[in-house]
Wavefront OBJ file of the C-alpha trace (Angstrom):
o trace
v 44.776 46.126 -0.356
v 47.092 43.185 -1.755
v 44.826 40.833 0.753
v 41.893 42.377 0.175
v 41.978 40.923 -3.663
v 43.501 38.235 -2.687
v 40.405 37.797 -1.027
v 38.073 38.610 -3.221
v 40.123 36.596 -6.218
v 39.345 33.338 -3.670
v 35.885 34.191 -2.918
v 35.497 34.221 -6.729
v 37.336 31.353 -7.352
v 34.777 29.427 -4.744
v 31.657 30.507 -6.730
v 32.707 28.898 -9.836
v 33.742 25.685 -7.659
v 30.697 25.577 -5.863
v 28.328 26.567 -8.995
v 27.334 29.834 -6.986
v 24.704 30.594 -9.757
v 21.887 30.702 -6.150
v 21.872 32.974 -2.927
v 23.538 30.246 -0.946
v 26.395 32.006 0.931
v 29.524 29.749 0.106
v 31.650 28.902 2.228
v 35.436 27.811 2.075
v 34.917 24.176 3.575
v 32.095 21.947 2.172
v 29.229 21.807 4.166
v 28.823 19.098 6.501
v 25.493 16.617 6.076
v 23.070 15.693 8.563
v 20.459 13.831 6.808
v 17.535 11.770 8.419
v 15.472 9.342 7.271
v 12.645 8.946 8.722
v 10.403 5.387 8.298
v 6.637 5.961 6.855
v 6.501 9.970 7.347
v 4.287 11.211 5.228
v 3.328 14.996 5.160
v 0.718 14.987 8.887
v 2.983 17.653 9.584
v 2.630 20.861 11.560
v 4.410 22.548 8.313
v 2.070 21.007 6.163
v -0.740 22.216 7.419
v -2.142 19.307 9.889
v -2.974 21.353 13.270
v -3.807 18.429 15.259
v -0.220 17.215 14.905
v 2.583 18.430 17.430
v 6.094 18.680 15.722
v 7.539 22.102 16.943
v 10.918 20.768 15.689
v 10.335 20.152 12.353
v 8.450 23.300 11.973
v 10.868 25.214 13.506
v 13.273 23.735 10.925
v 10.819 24.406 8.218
v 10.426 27.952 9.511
v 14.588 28.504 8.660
v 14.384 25.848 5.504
v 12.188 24.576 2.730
v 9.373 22.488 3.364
v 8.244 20.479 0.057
v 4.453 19.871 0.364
v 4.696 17.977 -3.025
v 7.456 15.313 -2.459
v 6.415 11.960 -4.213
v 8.922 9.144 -3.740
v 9.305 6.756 -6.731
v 8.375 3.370 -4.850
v 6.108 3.024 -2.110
v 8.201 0.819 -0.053
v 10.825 0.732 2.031
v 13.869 -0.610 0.812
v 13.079 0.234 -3.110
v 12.232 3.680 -2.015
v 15.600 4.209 -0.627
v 17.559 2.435 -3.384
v 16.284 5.174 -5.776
v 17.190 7.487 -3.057
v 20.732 6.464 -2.828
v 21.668 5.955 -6.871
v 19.654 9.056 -7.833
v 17.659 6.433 -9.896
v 13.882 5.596 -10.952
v 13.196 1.811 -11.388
v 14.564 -0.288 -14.502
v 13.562 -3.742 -13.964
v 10.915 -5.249 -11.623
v 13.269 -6.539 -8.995
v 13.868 -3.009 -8.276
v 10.738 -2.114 -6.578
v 11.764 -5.260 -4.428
v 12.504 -4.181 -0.527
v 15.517 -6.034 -0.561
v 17.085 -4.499 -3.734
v 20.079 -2.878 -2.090
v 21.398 -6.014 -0.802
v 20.476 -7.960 -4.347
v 22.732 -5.120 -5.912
v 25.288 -3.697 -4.102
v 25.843 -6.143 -0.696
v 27.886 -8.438 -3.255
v 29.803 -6.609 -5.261
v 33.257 -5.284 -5.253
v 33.862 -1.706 -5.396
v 33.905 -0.470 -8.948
v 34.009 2.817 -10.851
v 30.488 3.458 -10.352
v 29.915 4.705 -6.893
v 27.121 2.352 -5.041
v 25.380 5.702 -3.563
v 25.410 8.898 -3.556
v 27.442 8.262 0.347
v 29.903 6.495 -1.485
v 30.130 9.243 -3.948
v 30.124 11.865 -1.136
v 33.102 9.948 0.887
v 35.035 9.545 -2.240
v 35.261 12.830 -2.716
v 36.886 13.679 0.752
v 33.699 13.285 3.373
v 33.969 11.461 6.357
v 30.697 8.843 6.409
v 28.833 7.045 9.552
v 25.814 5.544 9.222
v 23.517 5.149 12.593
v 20.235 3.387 12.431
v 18.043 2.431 9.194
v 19.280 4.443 6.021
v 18.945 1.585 3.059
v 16.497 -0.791 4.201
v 18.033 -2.590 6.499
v 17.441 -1.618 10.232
v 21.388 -1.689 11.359
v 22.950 -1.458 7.534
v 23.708 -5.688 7.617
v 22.378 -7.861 5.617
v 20.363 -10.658 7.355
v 16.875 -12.161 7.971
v 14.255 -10.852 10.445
v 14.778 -13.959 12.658
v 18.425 -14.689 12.301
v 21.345 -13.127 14.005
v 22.923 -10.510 12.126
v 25.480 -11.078 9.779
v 29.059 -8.998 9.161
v 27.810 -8.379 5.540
v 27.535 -4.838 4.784
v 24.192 -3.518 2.443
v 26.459 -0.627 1.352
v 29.669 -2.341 1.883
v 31.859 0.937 0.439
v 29.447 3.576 1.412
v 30.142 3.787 5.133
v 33.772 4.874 7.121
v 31.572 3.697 10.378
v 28.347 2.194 10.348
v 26.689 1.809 13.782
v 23.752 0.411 15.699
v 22.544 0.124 19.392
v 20.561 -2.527 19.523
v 20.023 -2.488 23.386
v 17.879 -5.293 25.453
v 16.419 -6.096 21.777
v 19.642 -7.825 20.477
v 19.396 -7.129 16.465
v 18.757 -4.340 14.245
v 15.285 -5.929 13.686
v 13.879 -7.113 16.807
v 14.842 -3.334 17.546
v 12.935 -2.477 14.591
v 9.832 -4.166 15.752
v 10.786 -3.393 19.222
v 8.527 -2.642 22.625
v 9.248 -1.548 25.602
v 9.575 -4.398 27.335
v 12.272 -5.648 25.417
v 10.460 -8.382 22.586
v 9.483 -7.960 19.725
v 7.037 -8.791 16.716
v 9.125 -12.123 15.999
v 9.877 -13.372 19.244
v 6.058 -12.685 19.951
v 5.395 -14.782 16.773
v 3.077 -11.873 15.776
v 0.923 -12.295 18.896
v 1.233 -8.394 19.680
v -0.542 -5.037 19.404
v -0.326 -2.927 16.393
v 0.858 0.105 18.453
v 1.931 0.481 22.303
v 2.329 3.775 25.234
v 5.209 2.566 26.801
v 6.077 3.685 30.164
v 9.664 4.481 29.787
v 11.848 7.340 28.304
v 12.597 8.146 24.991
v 15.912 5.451 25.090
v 13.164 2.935 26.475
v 12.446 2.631 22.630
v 15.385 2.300 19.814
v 15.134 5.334 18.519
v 15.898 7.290 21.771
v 19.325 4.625 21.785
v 20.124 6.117 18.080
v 19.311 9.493 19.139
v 21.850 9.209 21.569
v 24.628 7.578 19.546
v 24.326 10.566 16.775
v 24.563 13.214 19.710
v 27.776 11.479 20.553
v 29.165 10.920 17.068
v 28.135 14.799 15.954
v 30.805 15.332 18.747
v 33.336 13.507 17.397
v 33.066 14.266 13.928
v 33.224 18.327 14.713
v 36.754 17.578 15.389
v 37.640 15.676 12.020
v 39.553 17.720 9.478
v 37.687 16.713 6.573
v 33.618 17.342 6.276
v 30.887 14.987 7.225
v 27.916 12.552 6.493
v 25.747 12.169 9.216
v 23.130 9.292 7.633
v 20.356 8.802 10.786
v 17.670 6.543 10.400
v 14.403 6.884 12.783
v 12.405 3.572 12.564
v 8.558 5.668 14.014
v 6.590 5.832 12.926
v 6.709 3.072 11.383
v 4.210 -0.022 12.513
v 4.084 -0.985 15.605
v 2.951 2.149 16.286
v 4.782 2.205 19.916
v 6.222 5.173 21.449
v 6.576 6.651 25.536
v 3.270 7.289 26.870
v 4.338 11.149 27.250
v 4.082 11.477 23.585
v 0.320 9.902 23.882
v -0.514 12.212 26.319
v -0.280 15.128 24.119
v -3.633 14.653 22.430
v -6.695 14.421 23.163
v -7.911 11.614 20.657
v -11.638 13.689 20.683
v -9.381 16.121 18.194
v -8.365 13.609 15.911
v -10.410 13.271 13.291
v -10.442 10.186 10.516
v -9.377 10.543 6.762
v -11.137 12.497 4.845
v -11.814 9.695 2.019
v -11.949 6.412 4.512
v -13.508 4.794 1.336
v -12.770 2.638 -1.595
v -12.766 5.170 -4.770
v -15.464 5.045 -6.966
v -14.344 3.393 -10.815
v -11.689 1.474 -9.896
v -10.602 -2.012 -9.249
v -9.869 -3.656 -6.068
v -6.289 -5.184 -7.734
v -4.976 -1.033 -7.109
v -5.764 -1.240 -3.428
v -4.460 -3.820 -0.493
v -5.814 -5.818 2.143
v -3.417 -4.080 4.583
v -1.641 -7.477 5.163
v 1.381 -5.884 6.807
v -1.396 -3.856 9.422
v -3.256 -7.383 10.048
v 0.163 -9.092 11.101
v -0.111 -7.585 14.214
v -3.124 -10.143 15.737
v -4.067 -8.868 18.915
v -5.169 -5.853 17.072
v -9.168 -4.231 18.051
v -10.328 -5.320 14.489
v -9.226 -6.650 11.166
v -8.966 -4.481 8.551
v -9.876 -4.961 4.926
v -11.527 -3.737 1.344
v -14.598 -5.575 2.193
v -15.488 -3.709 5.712
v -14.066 -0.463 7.197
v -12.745 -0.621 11.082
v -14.544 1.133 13.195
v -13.954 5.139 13.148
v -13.393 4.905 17.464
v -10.510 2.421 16.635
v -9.338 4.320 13.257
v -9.221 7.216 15.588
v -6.650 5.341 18.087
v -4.490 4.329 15.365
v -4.111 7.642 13.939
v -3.261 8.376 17.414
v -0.827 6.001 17.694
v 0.691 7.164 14.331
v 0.576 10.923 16.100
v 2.396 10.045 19.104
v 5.390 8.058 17.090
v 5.745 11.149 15.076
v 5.948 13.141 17.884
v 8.797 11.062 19.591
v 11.034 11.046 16.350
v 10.474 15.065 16.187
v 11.884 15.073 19.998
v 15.037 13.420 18.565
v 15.327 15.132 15.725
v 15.125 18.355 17.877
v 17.959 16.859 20.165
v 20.009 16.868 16.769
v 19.411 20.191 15.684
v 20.197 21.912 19.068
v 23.634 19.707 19.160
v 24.536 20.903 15.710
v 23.902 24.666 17.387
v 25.636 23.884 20.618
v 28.612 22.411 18.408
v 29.130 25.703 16.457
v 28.398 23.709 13.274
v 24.927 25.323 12.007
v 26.684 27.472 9.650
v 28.237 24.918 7.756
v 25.715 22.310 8.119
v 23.491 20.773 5.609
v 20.023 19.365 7.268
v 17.467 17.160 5.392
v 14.868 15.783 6.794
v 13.264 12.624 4.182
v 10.142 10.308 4.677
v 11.124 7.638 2.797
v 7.082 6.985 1.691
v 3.975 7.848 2.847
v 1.356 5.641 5.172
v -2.562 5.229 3.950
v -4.311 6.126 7.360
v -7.411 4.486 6.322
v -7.508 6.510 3.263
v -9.418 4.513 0.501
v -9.755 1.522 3.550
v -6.343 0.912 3.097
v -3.853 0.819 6.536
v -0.302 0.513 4.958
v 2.042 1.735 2.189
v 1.971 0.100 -0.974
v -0.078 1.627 -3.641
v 0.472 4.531 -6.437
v -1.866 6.319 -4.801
v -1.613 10.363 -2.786
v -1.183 8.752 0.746
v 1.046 6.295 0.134
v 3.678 8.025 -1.961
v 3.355 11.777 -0.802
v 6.136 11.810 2.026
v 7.768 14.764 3.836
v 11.438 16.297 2.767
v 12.603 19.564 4.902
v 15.935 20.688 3.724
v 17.616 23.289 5.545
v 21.064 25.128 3.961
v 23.017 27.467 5.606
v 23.299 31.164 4.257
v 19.901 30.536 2.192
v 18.640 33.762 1.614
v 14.515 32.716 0.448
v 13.788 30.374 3.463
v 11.004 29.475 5.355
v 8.292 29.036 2.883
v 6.434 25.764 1.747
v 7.231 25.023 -1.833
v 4.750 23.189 -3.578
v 6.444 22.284 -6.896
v 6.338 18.675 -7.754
v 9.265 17.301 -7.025
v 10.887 13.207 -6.525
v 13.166 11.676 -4.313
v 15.572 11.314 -7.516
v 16.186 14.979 -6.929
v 17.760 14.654 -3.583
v 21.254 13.375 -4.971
v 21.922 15.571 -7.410
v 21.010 18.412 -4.893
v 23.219 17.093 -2.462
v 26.574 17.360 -4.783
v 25.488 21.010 -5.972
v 25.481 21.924 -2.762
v 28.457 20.242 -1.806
v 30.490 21.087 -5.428
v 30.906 17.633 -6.457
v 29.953 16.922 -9.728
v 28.061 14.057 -10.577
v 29.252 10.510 -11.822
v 26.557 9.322 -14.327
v 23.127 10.580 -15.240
v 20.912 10.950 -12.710
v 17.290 10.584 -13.409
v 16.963 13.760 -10.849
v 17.157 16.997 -11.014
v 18.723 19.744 -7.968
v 16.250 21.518 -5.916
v 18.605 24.491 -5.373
v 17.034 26.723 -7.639
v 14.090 26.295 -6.297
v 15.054 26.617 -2.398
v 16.753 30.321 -3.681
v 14.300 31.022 -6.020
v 16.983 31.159 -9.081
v 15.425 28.396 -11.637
v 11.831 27.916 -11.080
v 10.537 24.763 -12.550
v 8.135 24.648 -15.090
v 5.427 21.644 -15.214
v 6.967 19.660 -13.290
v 6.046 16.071 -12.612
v 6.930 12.975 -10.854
v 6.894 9.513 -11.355
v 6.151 6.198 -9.138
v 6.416 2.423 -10.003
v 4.050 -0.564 -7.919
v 1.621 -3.017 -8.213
v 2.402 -3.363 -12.014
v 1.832 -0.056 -12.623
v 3.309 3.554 -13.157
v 1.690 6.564 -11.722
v 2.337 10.502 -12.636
v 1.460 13.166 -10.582
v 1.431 16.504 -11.848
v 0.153 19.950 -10.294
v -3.097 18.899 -10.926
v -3.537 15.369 -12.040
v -2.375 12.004 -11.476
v -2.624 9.234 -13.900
v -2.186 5.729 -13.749
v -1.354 3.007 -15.871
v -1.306 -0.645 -14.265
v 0.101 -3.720 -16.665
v -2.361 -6.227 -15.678
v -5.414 -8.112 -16.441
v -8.691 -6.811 -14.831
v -10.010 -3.615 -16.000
v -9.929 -0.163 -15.535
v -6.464 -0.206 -15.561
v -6.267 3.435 -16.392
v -7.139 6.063 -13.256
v -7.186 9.756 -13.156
v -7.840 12.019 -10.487
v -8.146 15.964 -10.109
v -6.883 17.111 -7.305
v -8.800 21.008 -8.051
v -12.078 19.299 -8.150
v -11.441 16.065 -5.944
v -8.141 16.793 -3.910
v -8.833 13.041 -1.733
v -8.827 10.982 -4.721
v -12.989 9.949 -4.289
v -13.217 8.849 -7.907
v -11.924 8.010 -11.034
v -12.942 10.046 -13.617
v -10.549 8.328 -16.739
v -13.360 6.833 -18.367
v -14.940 10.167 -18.776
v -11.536 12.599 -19.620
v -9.920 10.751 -22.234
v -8.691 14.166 -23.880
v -7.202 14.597 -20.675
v -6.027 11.136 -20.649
v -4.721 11.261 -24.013
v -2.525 14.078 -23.338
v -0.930 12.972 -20.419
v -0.054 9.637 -21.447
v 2.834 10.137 -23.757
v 4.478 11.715 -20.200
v 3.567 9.139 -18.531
v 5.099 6.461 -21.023
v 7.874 8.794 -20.784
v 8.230 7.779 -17.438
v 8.219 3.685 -18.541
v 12.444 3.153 -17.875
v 11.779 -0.201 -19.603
v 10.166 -1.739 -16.399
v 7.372 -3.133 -18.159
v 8.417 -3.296 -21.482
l 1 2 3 4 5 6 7 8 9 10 11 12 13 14 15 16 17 18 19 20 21 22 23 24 25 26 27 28 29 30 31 32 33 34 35 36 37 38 39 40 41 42 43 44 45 46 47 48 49 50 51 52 53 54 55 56 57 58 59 60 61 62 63 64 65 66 67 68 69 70 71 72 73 74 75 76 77 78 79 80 81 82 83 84 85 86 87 88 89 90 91 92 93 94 95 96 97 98 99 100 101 102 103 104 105 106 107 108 109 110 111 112 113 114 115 116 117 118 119 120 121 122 123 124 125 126 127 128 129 130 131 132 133 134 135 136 137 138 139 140 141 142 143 144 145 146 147 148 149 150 151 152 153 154 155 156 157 158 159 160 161 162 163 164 165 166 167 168 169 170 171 172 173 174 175 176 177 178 179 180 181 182 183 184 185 186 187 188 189 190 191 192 193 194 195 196 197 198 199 200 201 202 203 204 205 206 207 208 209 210 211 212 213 214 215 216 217 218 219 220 221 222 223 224 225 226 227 228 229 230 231 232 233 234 235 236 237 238 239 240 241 242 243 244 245 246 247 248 249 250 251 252 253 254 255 256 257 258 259 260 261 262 263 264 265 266 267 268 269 270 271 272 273 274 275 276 277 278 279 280 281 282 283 284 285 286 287 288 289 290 291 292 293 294 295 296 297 298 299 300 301 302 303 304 305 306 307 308 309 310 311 312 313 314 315 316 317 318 319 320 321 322 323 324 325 326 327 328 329 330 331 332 333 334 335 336 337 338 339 340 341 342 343 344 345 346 347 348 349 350 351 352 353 354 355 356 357 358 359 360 361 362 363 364 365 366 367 368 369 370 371 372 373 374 375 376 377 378 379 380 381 382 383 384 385 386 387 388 389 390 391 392 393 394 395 396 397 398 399 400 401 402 403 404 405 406 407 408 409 410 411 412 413 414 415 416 417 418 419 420 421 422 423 424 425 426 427 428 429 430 431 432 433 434 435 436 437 438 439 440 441 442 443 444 445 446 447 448 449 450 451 452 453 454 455 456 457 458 459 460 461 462 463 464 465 466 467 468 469 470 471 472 473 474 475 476 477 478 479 480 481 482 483 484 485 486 487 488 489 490 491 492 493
């Protein structure tokens, strides 16, 4: 009996030291962390609904985790979108929406009291850390130019116990990053190259099947450390070039895939909110060109999205050889999985090929999070939720408290069902402007010349953003705008 309370005293103990106020089952280690970041992912997910799409894995982690059909990241670009990611943080000045932010603000600096992430945070508080592949913006985690060789400078120079890369017959991080099969790349093809490839070669005939396999091996070793783990892997599909093994092409039939349902500019704005797709056009031996004047073709449209299909189906496979590791290692019941687009990818949506606006496509991006012992899995959640949420969820679920105020808020009580949110809302800086989604709207305000510079959308009445209808809502308009302003962290003050 004497053990038996014992017991129970500890088990109690661990609630209050875990903040057990959710169904999570506790356990008496901290969870372990596998989270992946995937490049450009936006929600053309089986789990989300798409049934074209083929990502058995990802569903099948959805099916035993929560799928967030309403994740909005706070910058539509890479590197940005991961800073805010990694400090918990929304934008404060303008050089923070930059791509290289992370290596403006934390390559350089020594380590101080404030932790540089949230991996930082995580290892200073007794977690083992690797890093494999792109998880700030840089493809290996080193600090160098696209054309130069890479450098021994760290991005996240206290974030990382081991921070590793296999670069393969492409040399650096980014050739690898803008890697095909047969071993150049955008830059050593001085942009003379395709805008997506079917390779003839297996998945470790591309990067990502070489950081697939690193992470297999390094989940070994780090089941026999005595102290838990981060496991940061980065996928670079499907990000452009949209290059993958043919395989993963041959599982559609491109007669199924069907264009965006608004391939047009919206009606009542101006052009300043869109993009030429300069980043698509970079790629010159592309079909056509695209641009806000003319839309490509809906045949070639048709191909991309293909293209886009078939990289998303490679990076499931890996992510699938992850998941059954973690199973065959005996560590699912202690392991944290999260799944994170870092933005979303305008498929021709509003004639735009790219990331880079405050608009749906380019800013709604997929987050799976799966936790061991929870009790109301298995459902899609579609409460509005950011990226700035993911840190402070992490450390609930992990018992660490946090080390300044994060502009986030946990998702726990909403993966258990214990604190549902109440209108909710997200925020999202670029192009000079601030944009705020909530269940039903989203309003933008851009700080620039050339008018409107206010848009609304419904999304009950006009869920592929056809028109703006500001002009014509302005009690709507009025009433959002002090939550939007809200929203202003002095960016464009």
């Amino acid at each position: 009996m004497k053990i038996i309370s014992k017991f129970i005293l500890y088990s109690v103990l661990l609630c209050f030291t875990f903040s057990c106020k959710s169904e999570i089952i506790q356990k008496e280690k901290q969870p372990n962390i596998l989270f992946i970041a995937v490049d450009d992912l936006k929600t053309e997910l089986g789990i989300y609904g798409n049934s074209v799409i083929q990502t058995p894995n990802l569903d099948k982690l959805a099916s035993v985790g929560t799928a967030f059909a309403n994740h909005y990241v706070q910058i539509p670009t890479c590197g940005a979108s991961r800073q805010s990611l990694l400090t918990g943080l929304r934008p404060r000045t303008v050089v923070q929406l930059d791509n290289n932010i992370t290596a403006i603000e934390t390559s350089n600096k020594p380590e101080g009291e404030t932790p540089e992430s949230f991996i930082h945070h995580l290892k200073r508080n007794g977690y083992y850390t690797v890093g494999i592949g792109k998880i700030s913006h840089s493809a290996d985690g080193l600090v160098y130019g696209y054309n130069d060789m890479p450098s021994n400078k760290r991005e996240l120079p206290h974030s990382w116990d081991e921070i590793l890369f296999d670069s393969g017959k492409w040399k650096t991080g980014w050739n690898s990053f803008f890697a095909y099969a047969d071993g150049e790349n955008r830059q050593s093809m001085k942009n003379q190259v395709k805008p997506y490839e079917a390779g003839n070669v297996e998945d470790d005939g591309y990067p990502d099947g070489l950081t697939t396999k690193m992470a297999l091996s390094s989940l070994k070793r780090l089941k026999e450390k005595d102290k838990p783990f981060f496991l940061g892997v980065g996928y670079f599909k499907p990000h452009l070039p949209f290059n993958s093994p043919k395989k993963y092409w041959d599982l559609y039939n491109r007669d199924s895939i069907k264009i965006s349902k608004n391939p047009n500019i919206p009606k009542n704005i101006n052009l300043k909110s869109l993009h030429a797709s300069g980043e698509f056009n970079r790629y010159a031996l592309g079909d056509e060109i695209a641009t806000l004047k003319h839309r490509v073709s809906d045949e070639y449209a048709k191909k991309l999205i293909h293209g886009y299909y078939a990289c998303v189906s490679y990076v499931d496979e890996q992510i699938g050889l992850l998941i059954k590791e973690v199973e065959a290692l005996g560590l699912e019941e202690n392991t944290v999985i999260v799944v994170w687009g870092d933005h979303g990818w305008h498929l021709g949506d509003q004639q735009v090929w790219g990331k880079h606006t405050i608009f749906e496509e380019a800013l709604n991006s997929t987050l799976v999070i799966k936790v061991p012992g929870l009790k109301s899995s298995g459902k899609t959640n579609k409460t509005v939720v950011e990226t700035v949420d993911i840190y402070p969820t992490l450390l609930e679920l992990c018992g660490i408290e946090a080390p300044y105020n994060l502009d986030g808020r946990s998702l726990v009580g909403l993966m258990d069902n214990s604190k549902p949110r109440q209108k909710d809302v997200a925020y999202s800086y670029f192009k000079n402007g601030i944009s705020l989604r909530t269940e039903r709207y989203r309003l933008t305000k851009y700080f620039r010349q050339g008018e409107p510079t206010i848009e609304l959308y419904d999304y009950l009445n006009d869920p592929f953003e056809t028109i703006n209808i500001a002009s014509e809502n302005a009690e709507t308009v009025n009433k959002l705008m002090p939550l939007l302003e809200a929203g202003n962290t002095g960016l464009y003050n």
